[in-house]
C-alpha positions as CSV (number, residue, x, y, z in Angstrom):
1,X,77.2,-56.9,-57.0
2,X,73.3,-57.0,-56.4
3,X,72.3,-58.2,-53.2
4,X,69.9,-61.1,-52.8
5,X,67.3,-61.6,-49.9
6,X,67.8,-64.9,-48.1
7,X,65.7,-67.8,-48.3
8,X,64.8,-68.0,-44.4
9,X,62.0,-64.6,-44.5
10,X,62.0,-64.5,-39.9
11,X,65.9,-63.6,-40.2
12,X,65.5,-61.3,-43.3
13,X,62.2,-59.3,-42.5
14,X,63.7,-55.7,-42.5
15,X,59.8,-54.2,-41.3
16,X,58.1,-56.9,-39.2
17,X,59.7,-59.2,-36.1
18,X,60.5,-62.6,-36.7
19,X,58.0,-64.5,-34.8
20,X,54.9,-62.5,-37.0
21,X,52.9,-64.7,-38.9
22,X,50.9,-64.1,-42.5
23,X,48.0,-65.8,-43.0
24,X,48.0,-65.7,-46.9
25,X,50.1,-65.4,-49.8
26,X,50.6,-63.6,-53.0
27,X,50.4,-65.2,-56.3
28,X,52.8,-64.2,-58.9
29,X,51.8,-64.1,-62.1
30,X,53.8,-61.4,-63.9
31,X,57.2,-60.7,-62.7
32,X,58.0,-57.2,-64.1
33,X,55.0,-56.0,-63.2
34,X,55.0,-57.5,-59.8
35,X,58.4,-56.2,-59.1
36,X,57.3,-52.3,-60.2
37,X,54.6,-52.8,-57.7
38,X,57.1,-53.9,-54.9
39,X,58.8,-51.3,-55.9
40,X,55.9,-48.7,-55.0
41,X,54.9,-50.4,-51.8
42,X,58.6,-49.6,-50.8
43,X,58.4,-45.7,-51.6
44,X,55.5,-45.4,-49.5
45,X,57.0,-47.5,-46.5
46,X,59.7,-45.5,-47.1
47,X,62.0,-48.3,-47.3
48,X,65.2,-48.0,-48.5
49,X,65.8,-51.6,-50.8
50,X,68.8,-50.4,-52.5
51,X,67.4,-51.2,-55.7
52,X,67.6,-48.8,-58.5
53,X,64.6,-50.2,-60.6
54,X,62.1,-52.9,-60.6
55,X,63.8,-54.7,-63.0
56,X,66.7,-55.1,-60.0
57,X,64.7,-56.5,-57.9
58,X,65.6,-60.7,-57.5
59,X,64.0,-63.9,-58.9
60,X,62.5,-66.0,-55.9
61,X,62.0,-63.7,-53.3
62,X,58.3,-62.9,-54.1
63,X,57.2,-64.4,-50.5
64,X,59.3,-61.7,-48.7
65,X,57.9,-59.5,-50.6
66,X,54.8,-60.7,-50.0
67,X,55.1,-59.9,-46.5
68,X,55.8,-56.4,-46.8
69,X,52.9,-55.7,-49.1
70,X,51.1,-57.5,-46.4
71,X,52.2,-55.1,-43.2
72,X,51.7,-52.3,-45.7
73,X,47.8,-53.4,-45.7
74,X,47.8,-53.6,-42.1
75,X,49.2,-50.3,-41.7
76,X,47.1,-48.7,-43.6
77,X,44.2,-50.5,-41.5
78,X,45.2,-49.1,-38.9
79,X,45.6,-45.6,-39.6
80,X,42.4,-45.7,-41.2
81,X,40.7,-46.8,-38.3
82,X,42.4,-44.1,-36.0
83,X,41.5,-42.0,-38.5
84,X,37.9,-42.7,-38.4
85,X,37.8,-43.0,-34.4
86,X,39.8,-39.2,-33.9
87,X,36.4,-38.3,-36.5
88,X,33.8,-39.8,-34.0
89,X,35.3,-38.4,-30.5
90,X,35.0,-35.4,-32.1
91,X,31.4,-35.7,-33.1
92,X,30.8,-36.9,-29.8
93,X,32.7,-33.5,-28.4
94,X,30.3,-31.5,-30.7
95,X,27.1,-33.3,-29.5
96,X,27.9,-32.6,-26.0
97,X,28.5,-29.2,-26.3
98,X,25.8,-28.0,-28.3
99,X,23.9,-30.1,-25.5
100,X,25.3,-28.8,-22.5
101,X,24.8,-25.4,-24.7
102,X,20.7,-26.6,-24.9
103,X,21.1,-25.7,-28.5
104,X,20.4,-28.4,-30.8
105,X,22.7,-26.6,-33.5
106,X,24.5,-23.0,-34.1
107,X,22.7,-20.3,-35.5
108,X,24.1,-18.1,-37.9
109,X,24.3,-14.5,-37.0
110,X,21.9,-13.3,-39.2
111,X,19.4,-15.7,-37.9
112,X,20.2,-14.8,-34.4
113,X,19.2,-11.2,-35.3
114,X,16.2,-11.6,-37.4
115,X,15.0,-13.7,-33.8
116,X,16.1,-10.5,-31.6
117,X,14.3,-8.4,-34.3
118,X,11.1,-10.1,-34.2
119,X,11.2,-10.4,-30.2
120,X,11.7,-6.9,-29.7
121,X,8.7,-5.5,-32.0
122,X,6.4,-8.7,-30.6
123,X,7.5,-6.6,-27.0
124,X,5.9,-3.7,-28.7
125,X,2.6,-5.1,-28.6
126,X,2.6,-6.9,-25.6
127,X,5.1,-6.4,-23.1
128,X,5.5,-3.8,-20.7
129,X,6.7,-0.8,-22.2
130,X,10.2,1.3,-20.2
131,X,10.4,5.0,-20.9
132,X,13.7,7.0,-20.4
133,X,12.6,10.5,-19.2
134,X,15.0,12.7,-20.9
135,X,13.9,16.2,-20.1
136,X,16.2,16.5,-17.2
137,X,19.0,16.8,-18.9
138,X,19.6,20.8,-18.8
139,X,20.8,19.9,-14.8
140,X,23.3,17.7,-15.9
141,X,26.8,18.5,-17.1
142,X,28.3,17.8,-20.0
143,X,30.2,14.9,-18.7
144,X,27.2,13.1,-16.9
145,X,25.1,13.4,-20.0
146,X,27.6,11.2,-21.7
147,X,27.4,8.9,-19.3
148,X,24.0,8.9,-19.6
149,X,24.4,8.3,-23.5
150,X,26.7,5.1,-22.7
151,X,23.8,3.5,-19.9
152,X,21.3,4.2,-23.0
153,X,23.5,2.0,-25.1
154,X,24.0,-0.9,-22.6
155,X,20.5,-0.7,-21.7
156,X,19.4,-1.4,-25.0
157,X,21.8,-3.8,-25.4
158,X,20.9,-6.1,-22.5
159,X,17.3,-5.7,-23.8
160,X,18.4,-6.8,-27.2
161,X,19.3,-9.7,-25.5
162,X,17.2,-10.9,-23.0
163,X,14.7,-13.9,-23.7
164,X,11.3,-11.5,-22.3
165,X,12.4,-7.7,-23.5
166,X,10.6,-4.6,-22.6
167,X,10.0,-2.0,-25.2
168,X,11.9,1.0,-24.9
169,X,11.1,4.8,-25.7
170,X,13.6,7.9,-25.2
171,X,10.8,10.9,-24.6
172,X,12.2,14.1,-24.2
173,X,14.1,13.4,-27.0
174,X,14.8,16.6,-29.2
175,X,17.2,16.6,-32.8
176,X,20.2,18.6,-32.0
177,X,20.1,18.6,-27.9
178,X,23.5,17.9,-26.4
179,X,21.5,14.1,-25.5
180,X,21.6,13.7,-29.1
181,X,24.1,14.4,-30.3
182,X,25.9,12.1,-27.8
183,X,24.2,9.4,-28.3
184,X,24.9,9.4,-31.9
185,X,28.1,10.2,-31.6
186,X,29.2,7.7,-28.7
187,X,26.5,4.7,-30.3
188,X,27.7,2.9,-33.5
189,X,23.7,2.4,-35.2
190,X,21.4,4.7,-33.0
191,X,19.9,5.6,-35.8
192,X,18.9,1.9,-36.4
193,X,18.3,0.6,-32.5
194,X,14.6,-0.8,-32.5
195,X,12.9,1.7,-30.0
196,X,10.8,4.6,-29.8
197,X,12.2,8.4,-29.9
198,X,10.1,11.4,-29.4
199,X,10.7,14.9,-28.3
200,X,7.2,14.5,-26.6
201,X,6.4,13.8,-23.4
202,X,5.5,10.3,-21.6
203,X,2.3,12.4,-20.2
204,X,1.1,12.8,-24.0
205,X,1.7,9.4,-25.0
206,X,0.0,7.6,-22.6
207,X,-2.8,7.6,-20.1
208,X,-1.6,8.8,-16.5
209,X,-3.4,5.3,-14.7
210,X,-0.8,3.4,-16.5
211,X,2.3,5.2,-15.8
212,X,4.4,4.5,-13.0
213,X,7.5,6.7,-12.3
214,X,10.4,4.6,-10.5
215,X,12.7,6.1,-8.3
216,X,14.7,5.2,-5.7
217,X,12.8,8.0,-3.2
218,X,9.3,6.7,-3.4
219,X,7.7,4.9,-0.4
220,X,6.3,2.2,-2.1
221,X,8.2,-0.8,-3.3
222,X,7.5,-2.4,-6.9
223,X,5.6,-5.7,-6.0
224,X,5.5,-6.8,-9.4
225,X,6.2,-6.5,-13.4
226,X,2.9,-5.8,-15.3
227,X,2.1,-6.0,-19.2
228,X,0.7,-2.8,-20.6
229,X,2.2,-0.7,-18.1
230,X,4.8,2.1,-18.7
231,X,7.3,2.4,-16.7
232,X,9.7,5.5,-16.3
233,X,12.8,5.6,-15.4
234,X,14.7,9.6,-15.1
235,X,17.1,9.8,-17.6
236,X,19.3,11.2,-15.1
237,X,23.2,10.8,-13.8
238,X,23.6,13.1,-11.0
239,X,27.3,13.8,-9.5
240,X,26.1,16.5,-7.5
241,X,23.1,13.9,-5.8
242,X,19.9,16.3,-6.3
243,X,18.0,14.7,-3.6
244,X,14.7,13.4,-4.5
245,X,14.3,14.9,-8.6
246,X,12.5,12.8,-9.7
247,X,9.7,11.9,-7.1
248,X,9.1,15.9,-7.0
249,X,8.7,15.8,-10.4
250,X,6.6,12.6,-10.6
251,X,4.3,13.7,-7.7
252,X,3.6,17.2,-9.4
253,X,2.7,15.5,-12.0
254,X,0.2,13.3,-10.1
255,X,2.2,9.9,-11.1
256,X,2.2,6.7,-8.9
257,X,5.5,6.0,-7.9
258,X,7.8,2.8,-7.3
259,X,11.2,2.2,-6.2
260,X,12.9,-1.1,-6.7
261,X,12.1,-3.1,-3.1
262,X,15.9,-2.9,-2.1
263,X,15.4,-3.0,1.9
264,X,13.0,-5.6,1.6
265,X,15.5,-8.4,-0.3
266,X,18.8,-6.4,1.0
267,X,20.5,-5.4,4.3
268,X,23.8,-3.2,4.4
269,X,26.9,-4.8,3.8
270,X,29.9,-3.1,5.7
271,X,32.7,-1.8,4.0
272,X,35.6,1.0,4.4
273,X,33.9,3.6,3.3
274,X,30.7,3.2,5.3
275,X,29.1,3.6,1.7
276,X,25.8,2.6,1.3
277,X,23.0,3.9,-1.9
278,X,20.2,2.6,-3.2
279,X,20.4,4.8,-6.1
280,X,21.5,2.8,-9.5
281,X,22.5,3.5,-13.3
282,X,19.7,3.8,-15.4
283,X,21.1,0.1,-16.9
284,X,21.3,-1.3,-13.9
285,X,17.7,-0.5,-12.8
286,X,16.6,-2.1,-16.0
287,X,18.9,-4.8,-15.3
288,X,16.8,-5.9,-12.0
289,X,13.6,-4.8,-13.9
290,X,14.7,-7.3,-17.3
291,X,15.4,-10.3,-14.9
292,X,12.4,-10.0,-12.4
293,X,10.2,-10.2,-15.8
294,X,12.1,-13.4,-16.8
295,X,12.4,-14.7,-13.5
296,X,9.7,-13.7,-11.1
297,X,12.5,-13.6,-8.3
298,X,13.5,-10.1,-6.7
299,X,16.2,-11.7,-5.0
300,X,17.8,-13.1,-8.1
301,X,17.0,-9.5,-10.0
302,X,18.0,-7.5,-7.3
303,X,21.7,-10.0,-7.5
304,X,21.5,-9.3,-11.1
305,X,21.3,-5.1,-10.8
306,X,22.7,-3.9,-7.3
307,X,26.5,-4.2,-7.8
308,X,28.3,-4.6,-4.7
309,X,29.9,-1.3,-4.8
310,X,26.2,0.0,-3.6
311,X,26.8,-1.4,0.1
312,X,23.8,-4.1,-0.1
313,X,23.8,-7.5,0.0
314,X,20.8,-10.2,-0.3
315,X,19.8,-10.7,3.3
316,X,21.0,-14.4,3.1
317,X,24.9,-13.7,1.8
318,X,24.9,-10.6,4.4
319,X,28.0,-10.9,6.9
């Protein structure tokens, strides 16, 4: 026997509560087709009206029906309008981080190197130039000149990266030296890194006035980061410590010489091992160098290339 709604629609309302009101009613003008629509509305409330077909449905309960169709509209409101607010919080999450970011948008990574591309060959022309001294390397063993081949690659990827680069050139470089052949075997794209490599040496390239060979031995302290100056760095990892190299070297050669002005901005730290040396990574020189040229602060390039393991510390953080 079918079952039949009852007249009183606050006792029968199987979706709503009794005391909820409707501010409008439906019209009926075509009962089959009416009913099919019901019918609908009830599949996606997922109501169960124990009706097998629209034609099932009963005469002269259009106003309860009516209801539902009516809490099916406000439903719908309302997930539409969560909808659209969940879309706008995260807008708003997106504005704030590309803000807090200083970006107005992402860059793709192509874009991001064309930019590092054009920097570095604009550094070319105009910024200081850093020279890696690699004639040194017959003292070395064949275990520090790969880890000389690894402070190449991270040097020239923190100049890759920074906002004011330097340009870099490997002299001393020669096809088919054990240098070489490390560095192409230990650097994914060597071949294709945008600097200068020349079996040559930095004394053939460029006038001797604007040469200044860093290391950590020299007297005088670097006071400051000039454009059209080469600097040198000796491309040198030394296990055994081969005291003063490279300021034998650059003073037989007639160079001016620079260290970076540790004891000025640093004090020793005490530790353990009562280890204290002012003599860095090739990287880690640069490092300092790259953020003094940004910055014009030795205490914040100094912070940037002295790891602590070195025994200093900026005179201000010293214990």
């Amino acid at each position: 026997m079918m079952k039949h709604a009852e007249n009183d629609t606050e006792e029968s309302d199987p979706v709503g509560g009794a005391d909820q009101q409707w501010e409008c009613e439906v019209t009926w003008q075509d009962d089959e087709g009416d009913r099919e629509s019901i019918c609908e509305s009830f599949q996606l409330l997922q109501i169960d009206t124990g009706f097998d077909s629209p034609k099932d449905l009963p005469v002269g309960s259009e106003k309860w029906y009516s209801n539902v169709l009516r809490k099916q509209r406000h439903w719908e409101k309302i997930i539409t309008a969560k909808k659209k607010k969940r879309k706008q919080e995260k807008e708003k999450r997106k504005a704030k981080h590309a803000e807090d970011k200083g970006i107005a948008h992402q860059h793709s990574k192509r874009v991001l190197k064309t930019i590092a591309k054009e920097r570095l060959l604009a550094a070319k022309e105009a910024a200081p130039w850093l020279c890696i001294d690699l004639s040194m390397t017959s003292h070395m063993t064949h275990k520090e000149i790969s880890r000389l081949a690894a402070q190449i690659r991270r040097l020239y990827g923190s100049n890759k990266k920074a906002g004011k680069p330097f340009w870099i050139c490997l002299t001393g470089f020669v096809a088919g030296s054990p240098i070489s052949e490390e560095c192409l075997r230990m650097n994914d794209g060597f071949s294709n890194y945008l600097m200068d490599t020349t079996p040559e040496s930095y004394l053939d390239l460029f006038p001797l006035e604007t040469i200044v060979y860093l290391t950590p031995d020299s007297e005088n302290a670097l006071q400051d980061i000039e454009p059209h100056r080469v600097y040198v760095l000796g491309g040198l990892v030394d296990e055994s410590i081969q005291k003063k190299l490279t300021l034998q070297k650059a003073q037989e050669q007639s160079l001016q010489t620079a260290r970076l002005p540790i004891a000025e901005y640093m004090v020793k730290n005490a530790n353990v091992k009562n280890y204290h040396s002012e003599t860095l990574a090739i990287n880690q020189v640069f490092d300092a160098l790259s953020t003094y040229y940004e910055t014009q602060s030795w205490p914040e390039a100094l912070k940037a290339g002295v790891p602590p393991g070195k025994g200093y510390v900026l005179q201000k953080t010293a214990l």
